[in-house]
C-alpha positions as CSV (number, residue, x, y, z in Angstrom):
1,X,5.8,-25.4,4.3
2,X,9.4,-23.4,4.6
3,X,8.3,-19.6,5.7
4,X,5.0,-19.4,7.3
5,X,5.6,-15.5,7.3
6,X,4.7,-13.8,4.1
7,X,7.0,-11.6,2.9
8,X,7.2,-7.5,3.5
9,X,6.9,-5.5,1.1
10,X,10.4,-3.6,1.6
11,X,12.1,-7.4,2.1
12,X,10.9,-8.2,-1.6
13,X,12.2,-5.2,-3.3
14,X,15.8,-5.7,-1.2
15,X,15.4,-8.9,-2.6
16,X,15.1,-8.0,-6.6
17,X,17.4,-5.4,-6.1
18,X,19.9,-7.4,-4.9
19,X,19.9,-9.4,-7.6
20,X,20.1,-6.6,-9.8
21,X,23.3,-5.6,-8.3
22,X,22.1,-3.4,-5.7
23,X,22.8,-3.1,-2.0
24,X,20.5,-2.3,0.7
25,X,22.2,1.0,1.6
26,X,21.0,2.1,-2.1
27,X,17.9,1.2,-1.4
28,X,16.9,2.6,1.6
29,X,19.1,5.9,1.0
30,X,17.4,9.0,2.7
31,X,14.8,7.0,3.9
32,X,16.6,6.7,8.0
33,X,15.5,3.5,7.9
34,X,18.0,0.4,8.6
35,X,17.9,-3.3,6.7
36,X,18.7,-4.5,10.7
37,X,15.3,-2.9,12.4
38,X,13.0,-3.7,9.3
39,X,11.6,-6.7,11.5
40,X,10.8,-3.8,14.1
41,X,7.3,-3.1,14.7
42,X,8.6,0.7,15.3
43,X,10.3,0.8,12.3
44,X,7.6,0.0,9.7
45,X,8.2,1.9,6.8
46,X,5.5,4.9,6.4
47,X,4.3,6.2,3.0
48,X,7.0,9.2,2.4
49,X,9.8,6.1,3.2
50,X,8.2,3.8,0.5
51,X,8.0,7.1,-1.9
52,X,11.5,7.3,-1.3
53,X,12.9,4.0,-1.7
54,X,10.5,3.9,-5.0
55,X,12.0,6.6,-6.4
56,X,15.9,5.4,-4.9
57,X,15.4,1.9,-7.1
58,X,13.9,4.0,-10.0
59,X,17.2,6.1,-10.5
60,X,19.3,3.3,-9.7
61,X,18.1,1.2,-12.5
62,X,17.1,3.8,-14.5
63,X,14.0,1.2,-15.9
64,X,11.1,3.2,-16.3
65,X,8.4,0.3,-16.2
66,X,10.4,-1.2,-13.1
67,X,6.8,-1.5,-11.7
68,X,6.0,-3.9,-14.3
69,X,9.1,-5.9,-13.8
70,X,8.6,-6.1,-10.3
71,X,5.1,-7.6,-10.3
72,X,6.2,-10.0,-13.3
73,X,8.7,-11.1,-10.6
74,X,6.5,-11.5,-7.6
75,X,5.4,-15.4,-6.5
76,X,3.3,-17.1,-4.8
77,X,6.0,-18.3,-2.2
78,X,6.5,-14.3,-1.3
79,X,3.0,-14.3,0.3
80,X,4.1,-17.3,2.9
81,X,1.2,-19.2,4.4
82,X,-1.2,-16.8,2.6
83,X,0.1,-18.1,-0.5
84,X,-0.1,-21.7,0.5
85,X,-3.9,-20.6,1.2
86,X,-4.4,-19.6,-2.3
87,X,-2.8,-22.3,-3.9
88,X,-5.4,-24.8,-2.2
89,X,-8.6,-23.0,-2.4
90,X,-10.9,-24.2,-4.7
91,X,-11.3,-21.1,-7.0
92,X,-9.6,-17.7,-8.1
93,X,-13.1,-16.0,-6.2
94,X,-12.6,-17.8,-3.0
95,X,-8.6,-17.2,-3.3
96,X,-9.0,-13.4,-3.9
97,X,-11.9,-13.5,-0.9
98,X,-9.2,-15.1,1.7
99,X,-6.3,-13.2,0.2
100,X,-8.9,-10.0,1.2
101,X,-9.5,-11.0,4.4
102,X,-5.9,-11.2,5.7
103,X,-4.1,-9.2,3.3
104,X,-2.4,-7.4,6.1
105,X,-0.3,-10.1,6.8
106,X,1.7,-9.2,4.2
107,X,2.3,-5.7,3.9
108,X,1.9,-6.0,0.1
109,X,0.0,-2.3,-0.4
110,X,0.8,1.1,-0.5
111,X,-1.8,2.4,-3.2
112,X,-5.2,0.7,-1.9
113,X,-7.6,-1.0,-4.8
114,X,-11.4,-0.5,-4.7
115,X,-13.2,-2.8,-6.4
116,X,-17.0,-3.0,-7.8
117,X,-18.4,-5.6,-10.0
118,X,-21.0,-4.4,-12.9
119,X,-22.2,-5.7,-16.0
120,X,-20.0,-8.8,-16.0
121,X,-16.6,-6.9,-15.5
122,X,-14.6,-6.3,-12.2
123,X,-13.5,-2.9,-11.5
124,X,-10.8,-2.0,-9.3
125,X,-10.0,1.3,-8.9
126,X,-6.6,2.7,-7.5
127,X,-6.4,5.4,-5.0
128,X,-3.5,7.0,-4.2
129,X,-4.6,7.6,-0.5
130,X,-1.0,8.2,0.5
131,X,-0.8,11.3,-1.9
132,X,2.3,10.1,-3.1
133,X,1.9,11.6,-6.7
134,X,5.2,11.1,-8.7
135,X,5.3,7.1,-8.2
136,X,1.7,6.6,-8.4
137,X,2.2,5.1,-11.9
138,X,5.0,2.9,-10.4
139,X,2.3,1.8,-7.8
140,X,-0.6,1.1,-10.6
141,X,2.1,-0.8,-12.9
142,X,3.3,-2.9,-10.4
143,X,-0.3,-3.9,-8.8
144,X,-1.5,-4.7,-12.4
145,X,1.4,-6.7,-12.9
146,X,1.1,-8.5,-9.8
147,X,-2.2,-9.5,-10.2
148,X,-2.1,-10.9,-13.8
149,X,1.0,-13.0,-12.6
150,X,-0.3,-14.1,-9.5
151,X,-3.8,-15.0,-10.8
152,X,-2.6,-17.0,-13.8
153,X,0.2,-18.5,-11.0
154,X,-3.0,-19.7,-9.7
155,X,-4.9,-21.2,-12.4
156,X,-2.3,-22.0,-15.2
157,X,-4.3,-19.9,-17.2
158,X,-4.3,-16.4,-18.8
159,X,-5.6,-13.6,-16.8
160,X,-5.9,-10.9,-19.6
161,X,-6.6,-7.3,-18.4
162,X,-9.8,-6.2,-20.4
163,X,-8.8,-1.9,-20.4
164,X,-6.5,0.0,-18.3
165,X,-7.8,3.5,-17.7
166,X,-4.9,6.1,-16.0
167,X,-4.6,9.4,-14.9
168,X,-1.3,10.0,-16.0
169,X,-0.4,11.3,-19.7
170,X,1.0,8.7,-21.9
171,X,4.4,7.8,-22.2
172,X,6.6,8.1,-25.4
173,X,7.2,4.6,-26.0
174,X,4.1,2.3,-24.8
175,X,5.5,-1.1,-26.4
176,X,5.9,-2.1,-22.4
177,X,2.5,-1.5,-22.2
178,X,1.1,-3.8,-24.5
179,X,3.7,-6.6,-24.6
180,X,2.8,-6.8,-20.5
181,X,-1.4,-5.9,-20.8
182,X,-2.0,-6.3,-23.9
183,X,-5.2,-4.5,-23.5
184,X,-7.0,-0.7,-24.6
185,X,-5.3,1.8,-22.3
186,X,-6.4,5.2,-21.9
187,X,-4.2,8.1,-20.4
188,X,-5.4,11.2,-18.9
189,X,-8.3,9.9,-17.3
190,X,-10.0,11.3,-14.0
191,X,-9.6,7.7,-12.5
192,X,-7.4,5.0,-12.7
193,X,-9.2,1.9,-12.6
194,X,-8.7,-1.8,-14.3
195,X,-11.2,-3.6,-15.8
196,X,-10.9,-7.7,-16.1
197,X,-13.5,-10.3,-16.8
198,X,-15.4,-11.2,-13.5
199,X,-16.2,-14.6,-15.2
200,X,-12.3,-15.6,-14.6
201,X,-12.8,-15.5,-10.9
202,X,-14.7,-19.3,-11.5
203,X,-11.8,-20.7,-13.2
204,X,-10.4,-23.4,-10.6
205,X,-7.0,-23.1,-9.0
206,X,-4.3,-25.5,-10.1
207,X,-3.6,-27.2,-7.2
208,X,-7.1,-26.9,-5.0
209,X,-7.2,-29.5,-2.2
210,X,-9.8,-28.8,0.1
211,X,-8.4,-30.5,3.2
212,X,-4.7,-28.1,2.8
213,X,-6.8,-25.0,2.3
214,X,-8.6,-25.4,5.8
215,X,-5.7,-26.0,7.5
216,X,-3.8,-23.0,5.7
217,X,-6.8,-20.9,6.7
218,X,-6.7,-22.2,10.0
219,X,-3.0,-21.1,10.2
220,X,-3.8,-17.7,8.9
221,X,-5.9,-17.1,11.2
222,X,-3.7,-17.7,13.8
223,X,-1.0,-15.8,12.2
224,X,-3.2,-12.7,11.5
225,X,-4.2,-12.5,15.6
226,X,-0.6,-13.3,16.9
227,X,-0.4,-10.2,14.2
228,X,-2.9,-8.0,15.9
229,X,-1.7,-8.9,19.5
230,X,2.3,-7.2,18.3
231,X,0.8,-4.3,16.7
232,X,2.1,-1.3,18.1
233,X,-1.1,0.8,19.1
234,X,0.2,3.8,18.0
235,X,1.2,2.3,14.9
236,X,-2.5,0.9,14.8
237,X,-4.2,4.6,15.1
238,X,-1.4,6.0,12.4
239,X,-2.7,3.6,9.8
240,X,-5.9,4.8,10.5
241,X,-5.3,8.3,10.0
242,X,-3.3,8.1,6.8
243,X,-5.8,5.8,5.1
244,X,-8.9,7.8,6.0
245,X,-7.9,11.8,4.7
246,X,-10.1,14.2,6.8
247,X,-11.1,11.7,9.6
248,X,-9.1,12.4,12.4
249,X,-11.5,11.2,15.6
250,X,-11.2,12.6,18.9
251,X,-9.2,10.0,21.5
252,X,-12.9,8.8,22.8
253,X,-13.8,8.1,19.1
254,X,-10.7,6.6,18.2
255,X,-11.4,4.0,21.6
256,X,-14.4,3.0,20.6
257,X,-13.2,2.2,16.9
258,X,-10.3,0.2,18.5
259,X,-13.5,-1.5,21.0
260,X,-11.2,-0.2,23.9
261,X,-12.5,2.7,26.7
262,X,-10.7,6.0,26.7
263,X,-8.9,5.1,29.9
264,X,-7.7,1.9,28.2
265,X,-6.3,3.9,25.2
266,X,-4.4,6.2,27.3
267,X,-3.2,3.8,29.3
268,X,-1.9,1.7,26.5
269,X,-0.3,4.6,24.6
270,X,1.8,6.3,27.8
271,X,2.9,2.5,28.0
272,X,4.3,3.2,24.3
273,X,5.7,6.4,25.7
274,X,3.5,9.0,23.4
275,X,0.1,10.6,23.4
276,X,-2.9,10.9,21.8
277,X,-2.3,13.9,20.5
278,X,1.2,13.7,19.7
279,X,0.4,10.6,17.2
280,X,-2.4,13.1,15.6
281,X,0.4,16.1,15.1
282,X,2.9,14.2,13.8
283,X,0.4,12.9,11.1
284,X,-1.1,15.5,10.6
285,X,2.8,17.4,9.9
286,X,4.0,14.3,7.7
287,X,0.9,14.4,5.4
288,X,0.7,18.5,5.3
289,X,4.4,18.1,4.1
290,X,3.7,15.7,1.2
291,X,0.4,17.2,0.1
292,X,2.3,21.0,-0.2
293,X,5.4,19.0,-1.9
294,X,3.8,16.7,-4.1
295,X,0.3,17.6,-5.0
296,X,-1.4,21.1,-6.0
297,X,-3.5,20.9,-3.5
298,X,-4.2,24.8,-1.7
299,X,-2.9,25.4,1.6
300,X,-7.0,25.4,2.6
301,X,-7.9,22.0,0.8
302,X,-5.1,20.4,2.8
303,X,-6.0,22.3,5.8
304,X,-9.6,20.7,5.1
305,X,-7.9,17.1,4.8
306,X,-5.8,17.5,8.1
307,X,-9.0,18.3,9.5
308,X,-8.7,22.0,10.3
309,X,-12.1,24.4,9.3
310,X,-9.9,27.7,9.3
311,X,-6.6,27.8,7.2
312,X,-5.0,30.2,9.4
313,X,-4.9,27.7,12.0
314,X,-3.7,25.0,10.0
315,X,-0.9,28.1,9.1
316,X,-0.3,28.5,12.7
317,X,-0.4,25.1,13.8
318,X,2.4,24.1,10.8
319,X,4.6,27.1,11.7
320,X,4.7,25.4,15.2
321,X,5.4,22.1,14.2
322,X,8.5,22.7,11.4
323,X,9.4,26.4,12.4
324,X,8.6,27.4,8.5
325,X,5.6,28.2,6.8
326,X,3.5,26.8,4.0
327,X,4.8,28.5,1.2
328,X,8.5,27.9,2.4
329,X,7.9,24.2,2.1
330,X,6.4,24.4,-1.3
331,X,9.2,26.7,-2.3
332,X,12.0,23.7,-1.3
333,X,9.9,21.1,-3.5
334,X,10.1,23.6,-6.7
């Protein structure tokens, strides 16, 4: 086994792009963040940084299905020990299961997938949690894209896509479309869900070997606490609140979510030099910027999601933080 350590997300798109001709500067242009400090625990891209270097590699390539070149591309080696784990589990349903279990490991997601199983087909429905609008159909090309070529990776078998149903309007030209999927797609849709065959999660894996999965598990495992033990606190309780719109706990809620007393929390977070509340009004201030420039959303519906019952104090409390106002924010975005 070479790399043990899966691949981040921003290392594979350097990568592609690199390949492409592109240099990392390009890449990561207006995003503050630095090839050098990617490793950084501190310097973990957020969600307006990955908008950002979506949109940087869309304009210098000028592809507009880059999202479905980019999953075509992805391997199995890219997910490190986790893909070593797949390789030797016994079937694509126990794969998927292990893959679910320590996906944070790596970094793979932006858009999360929700999935239900009904009536013999598997569901999996993308939410664009982040609000990052504009490169939402970037996300959803490149997760479909990644799953039919890691899946049939897997088994040496086709993993067809059974429909494809997306919010978006449809494009001019969808020959990308169905030379990739190959499959009934539906545009305009309130949703944006795929549908594949739950019977394909039986087929067998390629390479299964029972005695290499355990041990790859086993490996995870360790990898996944030795994960948990670096991760930055503050980081931890960011995540949180940027995956969960309109749930922003008090400091004794958010301890007993992390299985830690208040004390503890405090403690841990002056130690990382910042409080409580300042890790809840900086959220709070980098999602009420991208909801007012990227959504539609009314100033109280985001006020709703940031957790405030009266609009006039989200008002006040977003004058204080930027020095502007609502309405001169959305004004900059039109």
């Amino acid at each position: 086994m070479h790399d043990l350590k899966p691949k981040s997300k921003i290392d594979f798109y350097l990568e592609r792009m690199h390949r492409r001709g592109f240099m990392a500067d390009q890449v990561l242009e207006g995003t503050g963040l630095k090839p050098e400090r990617l490793d950084d625990p501190h310097g973990r891209p957020s969600p307006p940084q990955y908008r950002q270097i979506i949109l940087n590699m869309m304009q210098l390539t000028g592809d507009p299905h880059l999202g479905i070149s980019l999953g075509q591309e992805f391997k199995i080696s890219d997910l490190g020990i986790l893909g070593y784990a797949a390789l030797s589990a016994p079937t694509l349903k126990v794969s998927r299961e292990l893959y679910d279990r320590y996906r944070d490991l790596n970094e793979q997601h932006v858009f999360l997938s929700r999935n239900h199983i009904a009536n013999g087909r598997w569901f999996s429905e993308i939410q664009d949690v982040h609000r990052l609008g504009d490169v939402l159909r970037f996300g959803i090309e490149e997760f479909v894209s990644q799953t039919i070529e890691l899946a049939s990776a897997l088994t040496n078998r086709p993993f067809p896509v059974l429909e494809l149903h997306l919010t978006y309007p449809q494009p001019a030209d969808i020959s990308c479309y169905m030379r990739r999927f190959n499959c009934p797609i539906y545009f305009n849709q309130p949703r944006n869900i795929v549908v594949f065959d739950i019977k394909l999660l039986q087929d067998p894996i390629s390479l299964a070997n029972d005695e290499v999965f355990k041990l790859c598990a086993r490996n995870c495992e360790l990898l996944a606490v030795k994960h948990r033990d670096k991760a930055v606190l503050a980081e931890t309780i960011r995540n949180f609140l940027v995956n969960n719109p309109g749930n922003f706990p008090t400091l004794e809620e958010m301890a007993a979510r992390l299985k830690m007393g208040a004390r503890t929390l405090r403690r841990r977070l002056v130690e990382e030099k910042v409080s409580y509340q300042q890790i809840l009004d900086q959220t709070r201030q980098e999602l009420a910027i991208q909801y007012l420039r990227h959504t539609a959303l009314t100033p109280k519906e985001i006020g709703f999601l940031l957790g405030y019952s009266s609009v006039s104090n989200f008002r006040r409390a977003f004058k204080g933080w930027t020095g502007q106002t609502l309405s001169e924010v959305r004004g900059e975005a039109a």
